[in-house]
PDBQT receptor file of N, H, CA, C and O in Angstrom, charges set to zero:
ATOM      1  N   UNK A   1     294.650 174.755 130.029  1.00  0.00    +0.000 N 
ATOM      2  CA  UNK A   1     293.800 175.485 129.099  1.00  0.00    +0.000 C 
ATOM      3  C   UNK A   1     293.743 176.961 129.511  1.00  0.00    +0.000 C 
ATOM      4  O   UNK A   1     293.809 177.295 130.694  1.00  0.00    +0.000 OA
ATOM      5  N   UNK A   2     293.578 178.124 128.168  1.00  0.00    +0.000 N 
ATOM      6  H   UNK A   2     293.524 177.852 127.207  1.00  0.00    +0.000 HD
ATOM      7  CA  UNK A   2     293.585 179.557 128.732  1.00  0.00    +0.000 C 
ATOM      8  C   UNK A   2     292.681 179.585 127.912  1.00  0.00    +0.000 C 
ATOM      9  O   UNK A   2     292.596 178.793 126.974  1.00  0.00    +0.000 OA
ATOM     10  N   UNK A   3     291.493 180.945 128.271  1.00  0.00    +0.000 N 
ATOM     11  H   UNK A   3     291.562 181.588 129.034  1.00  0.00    +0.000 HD
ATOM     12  CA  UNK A   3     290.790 181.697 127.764  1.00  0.00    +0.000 C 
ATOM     13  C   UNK A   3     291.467 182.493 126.864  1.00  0.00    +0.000 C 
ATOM     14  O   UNK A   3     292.661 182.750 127.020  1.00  0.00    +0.000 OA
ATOM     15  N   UNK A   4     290.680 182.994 125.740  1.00  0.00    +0.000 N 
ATOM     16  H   UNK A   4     289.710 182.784 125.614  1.00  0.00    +0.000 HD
ATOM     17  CA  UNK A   4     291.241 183.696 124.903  1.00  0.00    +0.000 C 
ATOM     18  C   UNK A   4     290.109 184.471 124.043  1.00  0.00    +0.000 C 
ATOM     19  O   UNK A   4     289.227 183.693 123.678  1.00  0.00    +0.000 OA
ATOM     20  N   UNK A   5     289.941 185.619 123.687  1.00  0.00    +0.000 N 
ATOM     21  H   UNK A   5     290.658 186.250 123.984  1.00  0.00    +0.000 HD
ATOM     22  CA  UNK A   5     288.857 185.748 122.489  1.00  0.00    +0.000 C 
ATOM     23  C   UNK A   5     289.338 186.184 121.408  1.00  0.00    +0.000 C 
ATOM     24  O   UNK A   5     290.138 187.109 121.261  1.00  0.00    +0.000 OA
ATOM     25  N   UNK A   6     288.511 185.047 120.072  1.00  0.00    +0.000 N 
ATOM     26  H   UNK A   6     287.861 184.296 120.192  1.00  0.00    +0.000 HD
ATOM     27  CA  UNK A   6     289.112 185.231 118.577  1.00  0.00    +0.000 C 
ATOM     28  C   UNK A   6     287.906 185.645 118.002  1.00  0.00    +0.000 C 
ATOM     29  O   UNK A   6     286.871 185.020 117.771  1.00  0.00    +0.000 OA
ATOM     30  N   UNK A   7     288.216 186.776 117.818  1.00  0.00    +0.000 N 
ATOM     31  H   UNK A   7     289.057 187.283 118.006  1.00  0.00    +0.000 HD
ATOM     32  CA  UNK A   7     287.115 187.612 116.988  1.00  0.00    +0.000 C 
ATOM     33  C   UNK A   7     285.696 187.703 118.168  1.00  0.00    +0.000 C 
ATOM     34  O   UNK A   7     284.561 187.341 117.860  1.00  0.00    +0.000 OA
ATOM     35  N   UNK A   8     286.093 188.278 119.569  1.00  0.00    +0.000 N 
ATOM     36  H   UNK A   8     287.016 188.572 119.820  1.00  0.00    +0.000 HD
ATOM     37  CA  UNK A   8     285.296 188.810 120.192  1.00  0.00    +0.000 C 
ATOM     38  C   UNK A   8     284.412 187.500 120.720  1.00  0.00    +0.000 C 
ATOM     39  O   UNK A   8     283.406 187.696 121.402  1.00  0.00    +0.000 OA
ATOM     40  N   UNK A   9     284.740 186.474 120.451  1.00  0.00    +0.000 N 
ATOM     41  H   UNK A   9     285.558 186.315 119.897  1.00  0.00    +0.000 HD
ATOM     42  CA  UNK A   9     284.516 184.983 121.062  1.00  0.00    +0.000 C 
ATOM     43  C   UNK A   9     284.881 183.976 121.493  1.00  0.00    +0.000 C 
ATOM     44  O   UNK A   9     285.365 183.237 120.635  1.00  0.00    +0.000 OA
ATOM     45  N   UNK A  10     284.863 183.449 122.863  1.00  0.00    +0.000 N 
ATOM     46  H   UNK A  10     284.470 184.050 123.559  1.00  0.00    +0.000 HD
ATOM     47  CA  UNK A  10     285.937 183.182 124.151  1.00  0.00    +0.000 C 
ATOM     48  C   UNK A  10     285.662 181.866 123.452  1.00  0.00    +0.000 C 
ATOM     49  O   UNK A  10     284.622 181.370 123.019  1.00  0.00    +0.000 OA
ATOM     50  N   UNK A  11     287.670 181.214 123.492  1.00  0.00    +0.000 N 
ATOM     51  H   UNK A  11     288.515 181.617 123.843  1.00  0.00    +0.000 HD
ATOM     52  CA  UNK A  11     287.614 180.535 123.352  1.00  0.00    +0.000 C 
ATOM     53  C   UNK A  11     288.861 179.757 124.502  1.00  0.00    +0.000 C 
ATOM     54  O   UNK A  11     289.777 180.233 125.173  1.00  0.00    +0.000 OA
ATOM     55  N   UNK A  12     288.389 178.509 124.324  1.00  0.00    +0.000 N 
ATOM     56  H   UNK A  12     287.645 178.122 123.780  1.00  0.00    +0.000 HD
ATOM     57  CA  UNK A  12     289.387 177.699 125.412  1.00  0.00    +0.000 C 
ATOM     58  C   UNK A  12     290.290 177.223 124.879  1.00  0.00    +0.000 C 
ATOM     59  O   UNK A  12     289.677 176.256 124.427  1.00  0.00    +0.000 OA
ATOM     60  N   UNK A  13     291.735 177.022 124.380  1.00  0.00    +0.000 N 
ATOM     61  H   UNK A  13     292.233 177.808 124.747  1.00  0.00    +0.000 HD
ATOM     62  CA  UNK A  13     292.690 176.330 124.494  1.00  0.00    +0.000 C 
ATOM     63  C   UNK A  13     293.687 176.132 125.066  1.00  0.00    +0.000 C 
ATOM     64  O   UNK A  13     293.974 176.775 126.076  1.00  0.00    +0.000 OA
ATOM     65  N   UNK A  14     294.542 175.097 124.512  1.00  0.00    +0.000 N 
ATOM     66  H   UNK A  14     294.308 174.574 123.692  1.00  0.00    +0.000 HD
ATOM     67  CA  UNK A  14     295.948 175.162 125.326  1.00  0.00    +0.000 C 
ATOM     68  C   UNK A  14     296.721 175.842 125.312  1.00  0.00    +0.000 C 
ATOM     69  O   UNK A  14     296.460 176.761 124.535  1.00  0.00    +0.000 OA
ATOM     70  N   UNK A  15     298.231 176.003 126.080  1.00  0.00    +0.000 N 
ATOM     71  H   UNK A  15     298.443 175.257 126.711  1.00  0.00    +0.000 HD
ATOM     72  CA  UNK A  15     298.496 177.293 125.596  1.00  0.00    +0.000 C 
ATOM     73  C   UNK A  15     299.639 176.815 124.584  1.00  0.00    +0.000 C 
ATOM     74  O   UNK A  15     300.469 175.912 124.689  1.00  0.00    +0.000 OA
ATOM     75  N   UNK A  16     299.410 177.664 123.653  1.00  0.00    +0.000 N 
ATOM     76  H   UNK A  16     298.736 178.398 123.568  1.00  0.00    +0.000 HD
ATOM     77  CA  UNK A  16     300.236 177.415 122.439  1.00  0.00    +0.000 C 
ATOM     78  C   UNK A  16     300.451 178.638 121.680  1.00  0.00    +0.000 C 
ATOM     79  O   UNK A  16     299.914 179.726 121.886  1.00  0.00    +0.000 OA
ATOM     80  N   UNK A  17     301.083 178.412 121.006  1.00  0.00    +0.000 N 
ATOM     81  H   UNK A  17     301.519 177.528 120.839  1.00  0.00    +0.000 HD
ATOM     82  CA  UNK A  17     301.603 179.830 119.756  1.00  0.00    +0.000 C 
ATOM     83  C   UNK A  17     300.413 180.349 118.555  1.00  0.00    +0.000 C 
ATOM     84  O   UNK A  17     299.514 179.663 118.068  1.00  0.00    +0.000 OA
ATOM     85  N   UNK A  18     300.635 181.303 118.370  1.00  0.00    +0.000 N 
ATOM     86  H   UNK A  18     301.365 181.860 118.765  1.00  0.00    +0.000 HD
ATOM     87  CA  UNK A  18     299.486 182.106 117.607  1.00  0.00    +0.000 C 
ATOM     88  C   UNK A  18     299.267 181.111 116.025  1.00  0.00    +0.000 C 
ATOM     89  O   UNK A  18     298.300 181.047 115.266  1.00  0.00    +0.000 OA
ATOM     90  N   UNK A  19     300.581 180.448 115.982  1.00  0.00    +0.000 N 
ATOM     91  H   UNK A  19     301.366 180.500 116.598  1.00  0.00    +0.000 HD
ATOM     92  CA  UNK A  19     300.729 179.746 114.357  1.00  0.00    +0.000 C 
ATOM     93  C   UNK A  19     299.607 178.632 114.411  1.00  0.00    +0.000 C 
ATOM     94  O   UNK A  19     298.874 178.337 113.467  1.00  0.00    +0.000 OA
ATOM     95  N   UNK A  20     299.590 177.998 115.817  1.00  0.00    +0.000 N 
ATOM     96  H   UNK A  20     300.185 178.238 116.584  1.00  0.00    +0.000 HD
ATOM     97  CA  UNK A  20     298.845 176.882 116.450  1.00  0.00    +0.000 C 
ATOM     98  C   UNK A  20     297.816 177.168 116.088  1.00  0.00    +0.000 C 
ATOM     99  O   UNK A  20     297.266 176.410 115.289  1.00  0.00    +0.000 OA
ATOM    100  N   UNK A  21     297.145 178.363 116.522  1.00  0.00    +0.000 N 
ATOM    101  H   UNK A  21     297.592 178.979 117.171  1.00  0.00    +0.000 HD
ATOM    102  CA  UNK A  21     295.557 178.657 116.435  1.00  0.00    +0.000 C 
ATOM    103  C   UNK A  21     295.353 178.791 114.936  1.00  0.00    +0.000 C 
ATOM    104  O   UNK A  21     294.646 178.020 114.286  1.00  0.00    +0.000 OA
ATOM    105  N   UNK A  22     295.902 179.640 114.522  1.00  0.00    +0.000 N 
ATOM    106  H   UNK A  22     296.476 180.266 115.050  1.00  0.00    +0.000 HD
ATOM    107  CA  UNK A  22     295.529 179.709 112.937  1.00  0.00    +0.000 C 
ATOM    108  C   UNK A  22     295.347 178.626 111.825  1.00  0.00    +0.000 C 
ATOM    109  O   UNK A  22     294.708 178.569 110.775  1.00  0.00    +0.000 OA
ATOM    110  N   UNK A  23     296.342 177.635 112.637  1.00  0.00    +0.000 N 
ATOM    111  H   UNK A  23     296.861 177.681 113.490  1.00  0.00    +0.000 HD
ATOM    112  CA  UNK A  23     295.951 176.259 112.299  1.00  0.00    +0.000 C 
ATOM    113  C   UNK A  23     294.765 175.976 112.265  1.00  0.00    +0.000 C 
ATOM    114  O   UNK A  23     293.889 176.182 111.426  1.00  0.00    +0.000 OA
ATOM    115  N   UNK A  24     294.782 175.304 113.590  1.00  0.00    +0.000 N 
ATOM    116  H   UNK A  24     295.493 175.137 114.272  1.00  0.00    +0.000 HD
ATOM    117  CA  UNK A  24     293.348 174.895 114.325  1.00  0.00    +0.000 C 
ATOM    118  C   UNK A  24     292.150 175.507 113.887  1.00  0.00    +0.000 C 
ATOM    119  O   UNK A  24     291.107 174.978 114.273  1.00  0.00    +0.000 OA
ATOM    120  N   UNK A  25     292.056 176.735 113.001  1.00  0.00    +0.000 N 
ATOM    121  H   UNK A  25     292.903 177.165 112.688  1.00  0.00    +0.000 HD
ATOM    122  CA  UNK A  25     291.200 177.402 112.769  1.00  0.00    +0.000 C 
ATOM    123  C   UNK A  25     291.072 177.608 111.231  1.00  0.00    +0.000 C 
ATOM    124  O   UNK A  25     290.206 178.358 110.781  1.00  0.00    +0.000 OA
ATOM    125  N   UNK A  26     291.885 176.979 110.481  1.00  0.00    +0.000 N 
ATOM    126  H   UNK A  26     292.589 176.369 110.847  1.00  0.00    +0.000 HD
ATOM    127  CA  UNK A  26     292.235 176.753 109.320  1.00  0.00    +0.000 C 
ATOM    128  C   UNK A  26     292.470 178.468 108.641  1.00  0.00    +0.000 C 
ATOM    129  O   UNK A  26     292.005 178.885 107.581  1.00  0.00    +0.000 OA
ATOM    130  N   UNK A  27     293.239 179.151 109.531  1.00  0.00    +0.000 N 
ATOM    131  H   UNK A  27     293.617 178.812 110.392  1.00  0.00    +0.000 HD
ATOM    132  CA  UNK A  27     293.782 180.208 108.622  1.00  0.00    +0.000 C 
ATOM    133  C   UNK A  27     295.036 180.713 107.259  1.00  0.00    +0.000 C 
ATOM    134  O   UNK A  27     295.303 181.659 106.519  1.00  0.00    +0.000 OA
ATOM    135  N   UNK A  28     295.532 179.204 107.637  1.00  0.00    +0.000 N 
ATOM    136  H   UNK A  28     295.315 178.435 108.238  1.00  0.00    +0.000 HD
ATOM    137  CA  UNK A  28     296.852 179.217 107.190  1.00  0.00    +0.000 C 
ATOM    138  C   UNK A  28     297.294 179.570 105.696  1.00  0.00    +0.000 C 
ATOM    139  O   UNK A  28     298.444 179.938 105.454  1.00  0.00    +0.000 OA
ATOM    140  N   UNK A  29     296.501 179.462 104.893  1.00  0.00    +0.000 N 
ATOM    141  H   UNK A  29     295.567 179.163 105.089  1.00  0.00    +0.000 HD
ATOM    142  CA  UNK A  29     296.108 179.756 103.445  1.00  0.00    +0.000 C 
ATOM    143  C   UNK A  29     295.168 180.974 103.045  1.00  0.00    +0.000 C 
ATOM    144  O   UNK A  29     294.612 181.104 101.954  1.00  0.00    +0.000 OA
ATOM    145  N   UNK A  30     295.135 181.344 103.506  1.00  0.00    +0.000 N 
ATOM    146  H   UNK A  30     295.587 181.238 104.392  1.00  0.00    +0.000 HD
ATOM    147  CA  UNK A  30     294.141 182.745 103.112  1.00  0.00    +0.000 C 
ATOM    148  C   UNK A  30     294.640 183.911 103.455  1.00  0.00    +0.000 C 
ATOM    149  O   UNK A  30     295.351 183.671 104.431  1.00  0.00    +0.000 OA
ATOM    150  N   UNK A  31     294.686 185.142 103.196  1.00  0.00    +0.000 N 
ATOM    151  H   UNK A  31     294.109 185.337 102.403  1.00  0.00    +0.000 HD
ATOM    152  CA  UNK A  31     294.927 186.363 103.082  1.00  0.00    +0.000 C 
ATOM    153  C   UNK A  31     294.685 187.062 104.669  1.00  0.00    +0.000 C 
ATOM    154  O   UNK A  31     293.477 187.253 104.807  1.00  0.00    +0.000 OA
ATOM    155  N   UNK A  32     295.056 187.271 105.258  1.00  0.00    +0.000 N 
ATOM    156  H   UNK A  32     296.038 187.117 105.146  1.00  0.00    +0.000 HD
ATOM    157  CA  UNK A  32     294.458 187.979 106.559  1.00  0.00    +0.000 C 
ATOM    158  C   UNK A  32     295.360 188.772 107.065  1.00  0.00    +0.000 C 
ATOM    159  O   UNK A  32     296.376 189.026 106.418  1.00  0.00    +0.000 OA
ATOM    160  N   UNK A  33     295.148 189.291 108.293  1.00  0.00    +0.000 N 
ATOM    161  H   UNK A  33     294.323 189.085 108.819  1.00  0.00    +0.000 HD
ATOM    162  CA  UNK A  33     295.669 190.080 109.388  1.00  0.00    +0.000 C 
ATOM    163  C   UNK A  33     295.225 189.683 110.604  1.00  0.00    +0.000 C 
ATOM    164  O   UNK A  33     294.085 189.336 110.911  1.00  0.00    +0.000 OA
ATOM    165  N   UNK A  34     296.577 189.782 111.538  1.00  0.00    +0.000 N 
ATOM    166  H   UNK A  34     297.503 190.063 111.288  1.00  0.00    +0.000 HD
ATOM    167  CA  UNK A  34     296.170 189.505 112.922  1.00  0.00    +0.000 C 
ATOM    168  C   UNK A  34     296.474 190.707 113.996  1.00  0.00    +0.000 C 
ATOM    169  O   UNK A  34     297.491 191.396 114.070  1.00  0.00    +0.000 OA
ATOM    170  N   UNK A  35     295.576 190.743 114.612  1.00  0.00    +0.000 N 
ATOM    171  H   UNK A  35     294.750 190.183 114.551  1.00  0.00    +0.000 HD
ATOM    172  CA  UNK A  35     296.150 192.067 116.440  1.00  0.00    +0.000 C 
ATOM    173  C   UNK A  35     295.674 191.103 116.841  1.00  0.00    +0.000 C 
ATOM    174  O   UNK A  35     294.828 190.355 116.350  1.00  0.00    +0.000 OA
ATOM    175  N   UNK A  36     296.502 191.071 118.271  1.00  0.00    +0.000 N 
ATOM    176  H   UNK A  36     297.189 191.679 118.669  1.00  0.00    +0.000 HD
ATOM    177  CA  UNK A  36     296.295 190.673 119.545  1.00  0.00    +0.000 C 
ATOM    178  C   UNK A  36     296.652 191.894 120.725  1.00  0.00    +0.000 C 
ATOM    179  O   UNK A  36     297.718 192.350 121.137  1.00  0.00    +0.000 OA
ATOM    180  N   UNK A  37     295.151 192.194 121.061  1.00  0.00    +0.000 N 
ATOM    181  H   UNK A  37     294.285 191.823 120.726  1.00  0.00    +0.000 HD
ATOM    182  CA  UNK A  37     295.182 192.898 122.103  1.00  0.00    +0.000 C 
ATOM    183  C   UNK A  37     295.605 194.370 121.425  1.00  0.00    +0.000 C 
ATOM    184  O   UNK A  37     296.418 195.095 121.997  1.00  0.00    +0.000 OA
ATOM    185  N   UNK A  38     294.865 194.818 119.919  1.00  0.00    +0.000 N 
ATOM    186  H   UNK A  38     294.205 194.229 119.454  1.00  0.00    +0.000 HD
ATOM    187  CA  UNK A  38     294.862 195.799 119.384  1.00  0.00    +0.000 C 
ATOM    188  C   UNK A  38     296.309 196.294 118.825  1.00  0.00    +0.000 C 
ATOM    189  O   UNK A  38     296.563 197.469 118.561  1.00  0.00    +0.000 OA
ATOM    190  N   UNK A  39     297.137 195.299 118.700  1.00  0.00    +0.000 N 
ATOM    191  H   UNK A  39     296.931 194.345 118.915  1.00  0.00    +0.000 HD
ATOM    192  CA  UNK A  39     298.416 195.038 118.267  1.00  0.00    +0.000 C 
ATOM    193  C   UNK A  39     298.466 194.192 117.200  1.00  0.00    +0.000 C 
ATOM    194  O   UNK A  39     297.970 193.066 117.159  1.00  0.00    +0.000 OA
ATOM    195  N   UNK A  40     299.401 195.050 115.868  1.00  0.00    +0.000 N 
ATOM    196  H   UNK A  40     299.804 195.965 115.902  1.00  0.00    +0.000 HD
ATOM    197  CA  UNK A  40     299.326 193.939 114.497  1.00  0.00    +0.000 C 
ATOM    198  C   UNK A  40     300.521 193.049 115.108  1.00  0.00    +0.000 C 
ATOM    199  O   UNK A  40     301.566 193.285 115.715  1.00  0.00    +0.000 OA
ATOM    200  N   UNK A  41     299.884 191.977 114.673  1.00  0.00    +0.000 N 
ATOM    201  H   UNK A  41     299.035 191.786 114.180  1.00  0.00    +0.000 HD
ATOM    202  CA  UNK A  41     301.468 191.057 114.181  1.00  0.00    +0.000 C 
ATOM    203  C   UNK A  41     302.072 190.706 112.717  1.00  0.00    +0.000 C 
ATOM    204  O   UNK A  41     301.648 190.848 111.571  1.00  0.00    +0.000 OA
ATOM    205  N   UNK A  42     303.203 190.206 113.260  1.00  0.00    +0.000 N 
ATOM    206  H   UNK A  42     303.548 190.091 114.192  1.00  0.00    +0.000 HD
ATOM    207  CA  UNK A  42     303.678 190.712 111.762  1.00  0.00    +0.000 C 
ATOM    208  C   UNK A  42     303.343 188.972 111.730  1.00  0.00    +0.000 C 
ATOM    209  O   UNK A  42     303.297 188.253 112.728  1.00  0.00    +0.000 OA
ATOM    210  N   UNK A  43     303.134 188.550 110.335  1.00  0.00    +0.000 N 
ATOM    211  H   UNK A  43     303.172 189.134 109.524  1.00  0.00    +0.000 HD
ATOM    212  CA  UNK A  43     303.244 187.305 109.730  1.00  0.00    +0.000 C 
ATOM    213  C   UNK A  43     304.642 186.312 110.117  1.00  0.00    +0.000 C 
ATOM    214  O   UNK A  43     304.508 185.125 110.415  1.00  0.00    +0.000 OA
ATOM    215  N   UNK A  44     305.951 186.984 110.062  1.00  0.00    +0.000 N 
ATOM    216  H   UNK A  44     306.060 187.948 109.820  1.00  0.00    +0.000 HD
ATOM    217  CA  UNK A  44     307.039 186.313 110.402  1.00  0.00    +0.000 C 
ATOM    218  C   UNK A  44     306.881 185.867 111.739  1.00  0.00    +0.000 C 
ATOM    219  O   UNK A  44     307.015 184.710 112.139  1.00  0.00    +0.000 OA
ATOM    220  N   UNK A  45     306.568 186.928 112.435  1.00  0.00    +0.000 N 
ATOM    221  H   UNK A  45     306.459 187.867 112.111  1.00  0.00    +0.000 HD
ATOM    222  CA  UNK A  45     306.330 186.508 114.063  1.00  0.00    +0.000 C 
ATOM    223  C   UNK A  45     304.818 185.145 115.044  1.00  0.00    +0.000 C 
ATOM    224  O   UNK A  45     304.674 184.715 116.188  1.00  0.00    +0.000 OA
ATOM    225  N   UNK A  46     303.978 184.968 113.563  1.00  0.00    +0.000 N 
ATOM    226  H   UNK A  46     304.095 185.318 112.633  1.00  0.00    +0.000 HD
ATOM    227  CA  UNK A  46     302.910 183.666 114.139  1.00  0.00    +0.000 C 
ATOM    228  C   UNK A  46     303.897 182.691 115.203  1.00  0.00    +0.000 C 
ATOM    229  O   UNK A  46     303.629 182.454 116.381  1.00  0.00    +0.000 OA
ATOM    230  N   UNK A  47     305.170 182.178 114.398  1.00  0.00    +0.000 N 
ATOM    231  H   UNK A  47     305.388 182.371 113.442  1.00  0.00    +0.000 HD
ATOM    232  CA  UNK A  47     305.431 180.655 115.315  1.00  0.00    +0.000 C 
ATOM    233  C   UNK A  47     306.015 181.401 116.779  1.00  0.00    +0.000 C 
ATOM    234  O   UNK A  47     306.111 180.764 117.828  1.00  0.00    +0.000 OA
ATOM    235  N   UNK A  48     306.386 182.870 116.650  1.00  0.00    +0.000 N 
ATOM    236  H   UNK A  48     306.308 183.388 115.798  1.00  0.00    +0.000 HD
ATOM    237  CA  UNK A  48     307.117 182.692 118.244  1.00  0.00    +0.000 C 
ATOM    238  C   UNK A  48     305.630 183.509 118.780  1.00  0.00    +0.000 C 
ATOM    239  O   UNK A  48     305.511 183.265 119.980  1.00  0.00    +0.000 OA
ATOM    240  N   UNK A  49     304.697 184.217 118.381  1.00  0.00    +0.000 N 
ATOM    241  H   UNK A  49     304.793 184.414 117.406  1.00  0.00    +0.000 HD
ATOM    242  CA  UNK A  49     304.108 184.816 119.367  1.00  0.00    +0.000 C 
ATOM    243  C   UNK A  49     302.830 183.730 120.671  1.00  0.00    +0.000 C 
ATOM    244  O   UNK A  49     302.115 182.835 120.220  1.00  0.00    +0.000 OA
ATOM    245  N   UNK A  50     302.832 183.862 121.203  1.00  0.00    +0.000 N 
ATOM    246  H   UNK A  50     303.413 184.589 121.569  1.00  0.00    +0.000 HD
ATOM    247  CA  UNK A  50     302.692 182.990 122.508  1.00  0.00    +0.000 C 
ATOM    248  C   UNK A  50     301.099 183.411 123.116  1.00  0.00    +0.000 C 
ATOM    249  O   UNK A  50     300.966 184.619 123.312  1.00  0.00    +0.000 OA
ATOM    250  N   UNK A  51     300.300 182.841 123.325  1.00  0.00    +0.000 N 
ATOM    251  H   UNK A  51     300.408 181.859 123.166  1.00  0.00    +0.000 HD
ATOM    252  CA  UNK A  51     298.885 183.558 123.612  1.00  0.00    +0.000 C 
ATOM    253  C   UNK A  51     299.279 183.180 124.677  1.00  0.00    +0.000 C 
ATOM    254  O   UNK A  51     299.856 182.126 124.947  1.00  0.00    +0.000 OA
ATOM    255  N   UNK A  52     298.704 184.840 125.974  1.00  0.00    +0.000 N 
ATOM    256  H   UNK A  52     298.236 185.696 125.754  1.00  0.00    +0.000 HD
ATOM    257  CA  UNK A  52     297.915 184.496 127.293  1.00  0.00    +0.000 C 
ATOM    258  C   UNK A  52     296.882 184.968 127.628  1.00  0.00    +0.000 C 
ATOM    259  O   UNK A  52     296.155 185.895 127.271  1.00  0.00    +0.000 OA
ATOM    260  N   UNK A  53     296.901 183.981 128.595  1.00  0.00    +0.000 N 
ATOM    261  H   UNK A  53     297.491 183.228 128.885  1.00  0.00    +0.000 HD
ATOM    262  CA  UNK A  53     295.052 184.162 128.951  1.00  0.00    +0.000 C 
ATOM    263  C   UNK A  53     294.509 186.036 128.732  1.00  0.00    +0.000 C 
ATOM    264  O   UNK A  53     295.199 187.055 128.733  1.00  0.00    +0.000 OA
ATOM    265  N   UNK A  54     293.105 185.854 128.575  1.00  0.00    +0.000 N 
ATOM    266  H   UNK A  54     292.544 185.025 128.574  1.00  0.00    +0.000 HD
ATOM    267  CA  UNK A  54     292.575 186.891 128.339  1.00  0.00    +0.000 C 
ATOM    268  C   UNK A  54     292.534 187.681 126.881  1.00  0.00    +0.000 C 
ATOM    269  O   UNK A  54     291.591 188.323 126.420  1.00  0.00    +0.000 OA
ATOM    270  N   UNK A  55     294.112 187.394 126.169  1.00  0.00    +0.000 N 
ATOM    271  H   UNK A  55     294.878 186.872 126.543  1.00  0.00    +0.000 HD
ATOM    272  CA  UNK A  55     294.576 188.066 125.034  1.00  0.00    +0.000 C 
ATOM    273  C   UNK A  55     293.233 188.088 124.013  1.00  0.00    +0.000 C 
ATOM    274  O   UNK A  55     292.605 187.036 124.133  1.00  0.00    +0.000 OA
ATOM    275  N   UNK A  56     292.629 189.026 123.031  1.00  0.00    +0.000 N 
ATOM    276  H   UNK A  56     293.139 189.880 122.933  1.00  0.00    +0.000 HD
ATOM    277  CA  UNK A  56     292.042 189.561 122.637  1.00  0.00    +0.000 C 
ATOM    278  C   UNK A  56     293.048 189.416 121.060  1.00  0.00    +0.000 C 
ATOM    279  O   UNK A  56     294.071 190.037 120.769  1.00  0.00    +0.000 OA
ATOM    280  N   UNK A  57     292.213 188.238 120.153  1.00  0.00    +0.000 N 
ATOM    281  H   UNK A  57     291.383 187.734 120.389  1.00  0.00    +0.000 HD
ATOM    282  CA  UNK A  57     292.734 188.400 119.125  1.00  0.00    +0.000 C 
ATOM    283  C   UNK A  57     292.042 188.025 118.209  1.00  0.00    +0.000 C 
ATOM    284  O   UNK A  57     291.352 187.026 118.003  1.00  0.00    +0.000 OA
ATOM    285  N   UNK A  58     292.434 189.473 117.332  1.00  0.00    +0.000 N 
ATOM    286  H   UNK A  58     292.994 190.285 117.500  1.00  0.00    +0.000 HD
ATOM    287  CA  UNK A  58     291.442 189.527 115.960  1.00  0.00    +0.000 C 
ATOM    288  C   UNK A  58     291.829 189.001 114.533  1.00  0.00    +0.000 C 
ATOM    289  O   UNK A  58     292.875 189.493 114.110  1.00  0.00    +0.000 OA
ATOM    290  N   UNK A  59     291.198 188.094 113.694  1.00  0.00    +0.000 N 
ATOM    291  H   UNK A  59     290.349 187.694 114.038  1.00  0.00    +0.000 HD
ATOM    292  CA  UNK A  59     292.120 187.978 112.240  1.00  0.00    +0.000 C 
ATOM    293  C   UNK A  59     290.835 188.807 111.590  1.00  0.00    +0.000 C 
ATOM    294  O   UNK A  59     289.626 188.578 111.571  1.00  0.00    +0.000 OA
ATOM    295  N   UNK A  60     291.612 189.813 111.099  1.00  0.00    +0.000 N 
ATOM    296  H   UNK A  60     292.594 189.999 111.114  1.00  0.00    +0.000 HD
ATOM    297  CA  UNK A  60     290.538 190.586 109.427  1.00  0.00    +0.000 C 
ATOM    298  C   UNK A  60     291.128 189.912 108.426  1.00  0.00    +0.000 C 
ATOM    299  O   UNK A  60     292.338 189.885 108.201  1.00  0.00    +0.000 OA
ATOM    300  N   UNK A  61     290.108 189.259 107.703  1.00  0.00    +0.000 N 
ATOM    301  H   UNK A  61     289.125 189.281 107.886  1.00  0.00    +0.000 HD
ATOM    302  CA  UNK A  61     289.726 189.305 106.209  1.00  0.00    +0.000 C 
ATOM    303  C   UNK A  61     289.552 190.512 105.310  1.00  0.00    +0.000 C 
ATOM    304  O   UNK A  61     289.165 191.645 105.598  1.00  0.00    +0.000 OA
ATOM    305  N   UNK A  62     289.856 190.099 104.385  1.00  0.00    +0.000 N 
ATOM    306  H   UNK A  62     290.171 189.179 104.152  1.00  0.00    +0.000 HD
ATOM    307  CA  UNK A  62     289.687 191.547 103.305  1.00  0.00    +0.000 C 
ATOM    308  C   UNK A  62     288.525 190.922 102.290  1.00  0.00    +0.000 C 
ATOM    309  O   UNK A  62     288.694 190.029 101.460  1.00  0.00    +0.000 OA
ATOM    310  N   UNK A  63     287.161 191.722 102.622  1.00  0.00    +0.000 N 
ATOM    311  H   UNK A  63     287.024 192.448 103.296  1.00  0.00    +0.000 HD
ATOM    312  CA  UNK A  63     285.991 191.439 101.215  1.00  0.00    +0.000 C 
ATOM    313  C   UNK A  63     286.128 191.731 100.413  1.00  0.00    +0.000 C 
ATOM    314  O   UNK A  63     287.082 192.496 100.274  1.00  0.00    +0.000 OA
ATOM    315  N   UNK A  64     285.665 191.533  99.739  1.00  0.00    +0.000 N 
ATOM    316  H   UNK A  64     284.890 190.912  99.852  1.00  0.00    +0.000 HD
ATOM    317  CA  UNK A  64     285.122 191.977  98.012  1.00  0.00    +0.000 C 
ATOM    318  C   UNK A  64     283.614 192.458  97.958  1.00  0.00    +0.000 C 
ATOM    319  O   UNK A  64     282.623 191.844  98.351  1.00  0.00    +0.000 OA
ATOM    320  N   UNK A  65     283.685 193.641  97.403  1.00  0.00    +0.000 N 
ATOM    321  H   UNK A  65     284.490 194.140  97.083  1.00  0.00    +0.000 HD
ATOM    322  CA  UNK A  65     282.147 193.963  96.906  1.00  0.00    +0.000 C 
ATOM    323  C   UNK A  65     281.734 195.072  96.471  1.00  0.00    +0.000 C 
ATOM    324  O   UNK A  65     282.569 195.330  95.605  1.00  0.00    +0.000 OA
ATOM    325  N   UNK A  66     280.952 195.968  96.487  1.00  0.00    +0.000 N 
ATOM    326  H   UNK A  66     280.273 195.758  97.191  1.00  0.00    +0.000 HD
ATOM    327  CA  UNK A  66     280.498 197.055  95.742  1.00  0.00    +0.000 C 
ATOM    328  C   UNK A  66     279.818 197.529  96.207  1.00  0.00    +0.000 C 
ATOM    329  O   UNK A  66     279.299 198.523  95.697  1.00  0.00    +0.000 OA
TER     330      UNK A  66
């Protein structure tokens, strides 16, 4: 298991690929953006990019509103 924070909140998993988490987190269908460690990733790159410990990763949503 590695530490990790998603959206500024430590989380524990195994270590696995960024596609993994977005899973696990049910991102896989929705509109977003990811940095890790203040770095975009590109969408093509989810299945090879690789979390390690500590890594700092953010998904933005895009709102709606007025």
């Amino acid at each position: 298991m590695v530490n990790i924070y998603l959206n500024d909140e430590v989380q524990h998993i195994p270590t696995q690929s960024l596609h993994d988490l977005l899973m696990q987190n049910n991102y896989i269908d929705q509109h977003f953006a990811v940095a890790i460690n203040n770095q975009l990733v590109h969408r093509i790159a989810y299945d090879t990019t690789i979390l390690n410990p500590g890594d700092r990763v953010d998904i933005i949503v895009p709102m709606q509103g007025g």
